[in-house]
C-alpha positions as CSV (number, residue, x, y, z in Angstrom):
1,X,-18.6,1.9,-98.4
2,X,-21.9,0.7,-97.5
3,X,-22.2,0.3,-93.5
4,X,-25.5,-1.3,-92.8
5,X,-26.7,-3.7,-94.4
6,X,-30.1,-5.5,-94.7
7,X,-31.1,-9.5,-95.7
8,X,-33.7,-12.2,-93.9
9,X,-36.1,-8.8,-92.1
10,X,-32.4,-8.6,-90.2
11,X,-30.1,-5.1,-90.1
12,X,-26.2,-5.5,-89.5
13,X,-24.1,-1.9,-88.9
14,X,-20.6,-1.5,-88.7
15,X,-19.4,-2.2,-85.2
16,X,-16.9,0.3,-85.9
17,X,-19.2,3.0,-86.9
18,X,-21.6,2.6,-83.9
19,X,-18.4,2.4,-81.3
20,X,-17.4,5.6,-82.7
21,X,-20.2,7.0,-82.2
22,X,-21.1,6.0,-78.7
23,X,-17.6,6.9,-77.5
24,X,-16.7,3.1,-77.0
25,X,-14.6,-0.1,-78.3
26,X,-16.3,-2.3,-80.3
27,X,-16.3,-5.6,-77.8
28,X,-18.1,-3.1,-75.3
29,X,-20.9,-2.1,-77.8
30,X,-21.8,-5.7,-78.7
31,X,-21.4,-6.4,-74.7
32,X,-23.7,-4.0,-74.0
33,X,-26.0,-4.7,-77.1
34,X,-26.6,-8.1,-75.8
35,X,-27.3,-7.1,-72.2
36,X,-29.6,-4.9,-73.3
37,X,-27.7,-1.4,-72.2
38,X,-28.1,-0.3,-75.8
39,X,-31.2,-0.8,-77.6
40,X,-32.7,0.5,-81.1
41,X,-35.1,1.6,-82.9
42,X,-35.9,1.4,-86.8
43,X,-37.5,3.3,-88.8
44,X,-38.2,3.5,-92.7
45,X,-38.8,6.9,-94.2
46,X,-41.9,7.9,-95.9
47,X,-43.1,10.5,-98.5
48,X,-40.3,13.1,-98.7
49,X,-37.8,10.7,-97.0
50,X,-39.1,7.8,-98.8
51,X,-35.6,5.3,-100.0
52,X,-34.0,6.4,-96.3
53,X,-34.2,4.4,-92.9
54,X,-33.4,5.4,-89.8
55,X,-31.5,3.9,-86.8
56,X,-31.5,4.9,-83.5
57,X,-29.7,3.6,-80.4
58,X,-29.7,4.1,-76.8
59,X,-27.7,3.7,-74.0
60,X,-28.4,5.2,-70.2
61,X,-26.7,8.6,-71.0
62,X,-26.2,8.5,-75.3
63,X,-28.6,8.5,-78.3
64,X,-26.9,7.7,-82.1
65,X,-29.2,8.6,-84.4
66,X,-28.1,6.9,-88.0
67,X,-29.9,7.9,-91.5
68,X,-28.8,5.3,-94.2
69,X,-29.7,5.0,-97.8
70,X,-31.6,1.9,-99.0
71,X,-28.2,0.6,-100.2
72,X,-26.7,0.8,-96.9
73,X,-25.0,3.8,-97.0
74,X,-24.7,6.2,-94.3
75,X,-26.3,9.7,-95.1
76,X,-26.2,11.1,-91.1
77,X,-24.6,9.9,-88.1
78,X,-25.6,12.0,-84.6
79,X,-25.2,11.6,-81.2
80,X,-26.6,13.1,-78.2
81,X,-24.9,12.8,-75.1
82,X,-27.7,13.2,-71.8
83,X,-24.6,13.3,-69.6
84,X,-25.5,12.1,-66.3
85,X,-29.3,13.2,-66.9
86,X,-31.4,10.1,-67.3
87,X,-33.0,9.5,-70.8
88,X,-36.1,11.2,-71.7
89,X,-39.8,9.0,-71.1
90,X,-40.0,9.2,-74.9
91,X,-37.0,7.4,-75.2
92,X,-36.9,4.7,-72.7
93,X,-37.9,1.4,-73.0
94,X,-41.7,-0.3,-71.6
């Protein structure tokens, strides 16, 4: 089943998937994806991980780290949970 899928420089992931893995319903992840609680990051894989992408996402206390197949397919799926610890400098937003 391919979960993310790509068309017009735009990237669409299963709601579901992402939900799951931040721990929420999917209303609340596209709530807090417009506010701006979650963000990402995207990244396309080069020599030895050439063909893979990579997705990450962050909210105040969660990263999802997603690896995906040029066809859309989920390879990985992580998450991080920072607790109540605020997200690393590396990680946050300018």
């Amino acid at each position: 089943m391919t979960q993310i899928s790509y068309a017009d420089d735009t990237i669409e992931v299963d709601a579901g998937v992402l939900a799951k893995a931040f721990r929420i319903d999917a209303d609340t992840l596209k709530r807090d994806m417009r506010s701006g609680a979650i963000t990402s990051l995207f990244e396309r894989g080069e020599d030895g991980d050439a063909g893979k992408v990579r997705l990450t996402f962050f909210s105040a206390s969660r990263r999802v780290r997603i690896t995906a197949d040029t066809e859309g397919k989920v390879l990985t799926c992580s998450a991080l949970d920072f607790g109540k610890l605020p997200l690393p400098a590396s990680a946050r937003r300018p």
